[in-house]
C-alpha positions in Angstrom: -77.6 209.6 44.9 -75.5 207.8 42.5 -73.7 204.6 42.6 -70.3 205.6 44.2 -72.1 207.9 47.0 -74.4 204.9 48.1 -71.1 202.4 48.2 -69.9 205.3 50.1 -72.5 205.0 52.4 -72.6 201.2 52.8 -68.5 201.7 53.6 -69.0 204.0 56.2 -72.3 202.3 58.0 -70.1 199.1 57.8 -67.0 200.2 59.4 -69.1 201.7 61.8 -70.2 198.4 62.7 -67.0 196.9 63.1 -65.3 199.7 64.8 -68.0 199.5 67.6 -67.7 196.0 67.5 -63.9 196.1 67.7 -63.8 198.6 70.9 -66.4 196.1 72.5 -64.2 193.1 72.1 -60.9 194.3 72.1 -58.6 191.7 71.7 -54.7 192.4 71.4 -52.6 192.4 68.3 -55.6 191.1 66.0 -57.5 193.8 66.9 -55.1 196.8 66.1 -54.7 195.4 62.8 -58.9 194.9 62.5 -58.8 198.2 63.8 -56.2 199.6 61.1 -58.8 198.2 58.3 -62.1 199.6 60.1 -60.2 203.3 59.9 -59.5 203.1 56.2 -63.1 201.6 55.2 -64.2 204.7 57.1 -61.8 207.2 55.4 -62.3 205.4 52.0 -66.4 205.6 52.8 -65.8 209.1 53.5 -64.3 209.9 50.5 -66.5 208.3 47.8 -69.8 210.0 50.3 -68.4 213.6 50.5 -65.8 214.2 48.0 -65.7 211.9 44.9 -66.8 214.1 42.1 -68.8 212.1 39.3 -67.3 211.7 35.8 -69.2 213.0 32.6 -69.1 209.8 31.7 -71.9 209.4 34.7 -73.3 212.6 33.9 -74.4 211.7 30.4 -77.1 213.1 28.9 -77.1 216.5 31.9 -75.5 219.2 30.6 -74.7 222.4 31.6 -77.8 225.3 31.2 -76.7 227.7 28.5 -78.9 230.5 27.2 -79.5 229.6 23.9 -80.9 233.4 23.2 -77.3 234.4 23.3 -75.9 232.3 20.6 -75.9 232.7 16.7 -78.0 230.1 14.3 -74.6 228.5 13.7 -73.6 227.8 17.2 -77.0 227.0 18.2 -77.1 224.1 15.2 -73.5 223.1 16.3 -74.6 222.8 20.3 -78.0 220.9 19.0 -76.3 218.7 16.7 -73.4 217.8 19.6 -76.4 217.6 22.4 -77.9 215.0 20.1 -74.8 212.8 19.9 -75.1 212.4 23.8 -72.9 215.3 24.4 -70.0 214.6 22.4 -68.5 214.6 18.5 -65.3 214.6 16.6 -65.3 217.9 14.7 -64.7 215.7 11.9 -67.9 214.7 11.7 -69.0 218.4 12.7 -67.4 219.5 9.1 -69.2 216.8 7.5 -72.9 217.3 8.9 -73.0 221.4 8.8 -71.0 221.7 5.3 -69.2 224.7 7.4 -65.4 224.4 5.9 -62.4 223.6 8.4 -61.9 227.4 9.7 -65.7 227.9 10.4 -66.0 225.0 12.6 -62.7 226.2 14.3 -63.8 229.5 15.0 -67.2 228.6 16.3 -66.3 226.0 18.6 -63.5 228.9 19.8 -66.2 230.6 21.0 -68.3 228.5 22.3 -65.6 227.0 24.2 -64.4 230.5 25.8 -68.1 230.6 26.6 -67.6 227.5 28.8 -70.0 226.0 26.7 -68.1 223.1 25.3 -64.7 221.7 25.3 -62.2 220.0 22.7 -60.0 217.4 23.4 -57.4 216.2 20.8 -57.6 212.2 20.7 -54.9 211.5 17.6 -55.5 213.6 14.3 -58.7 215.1 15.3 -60.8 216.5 18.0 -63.9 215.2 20.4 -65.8 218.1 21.4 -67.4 217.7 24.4 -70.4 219.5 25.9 -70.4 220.8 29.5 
């Protein structure tokens, strides 16, 4: 469980807590408003447990399975040498390690991206590739 799924948790047992709590003390106006804050600590608990999706920031280093059988000894070297640069790398620096020229690089990472294998997103001049 990561980080935001456990504070999710903690949220949720919490309010709980103070809900129950509340409804055993009910007191007048200060309660509705206590009440009010117990509701969203629930809803916001809720969230982060059952719906927050993690970002691949947090997913570093778990990428998606591919079947390496169906790729080419120049996509494999280009999805090895990106895996090894923690899932991402500017195609820059793709050019520059493989000695591919400009258009290569461009039309193997067109393919491996249409194979949902990778992704490109344009930061400036250039392009971080990003693995899956």
């Amino acid at each position: 469980m990561n980080n935001i799924k456990t504070i999710g948790a903690l949220l949720i047992g919490f309010s709980a807590v103070l809900l129950v709590i509340l409804a055993y003390v009910k007191t007048d106006f200060e309660s509705q408003s206590a009440f009010g804050i117990g509701f969203l600590m629930l809803g916001g608990g809720a969230y982060m447990f059952f719906f927050y999706k993690s970002s691949a920031a947090e997913k570093k280093g778990s990428f998606k399975e591919i079947d390496k059988s169906k790729l080419d000894e120049e996509e494999s070297r280009i999805y090895n040498i990106i895996k090894s640069k923690e899932g991402s790398a500017y195609q820059s620096d793709l050019i520059k390690e493989t000695g591919f020229s400009k258009v290569k690089i461009t039309r193997i990472l067109d393919k491996l991206e249409t194979s949902d294998i990778l992704e490109r997103k344009r930061r400036g001049m250039t392009n971080i590739v990003v693995l899956k």
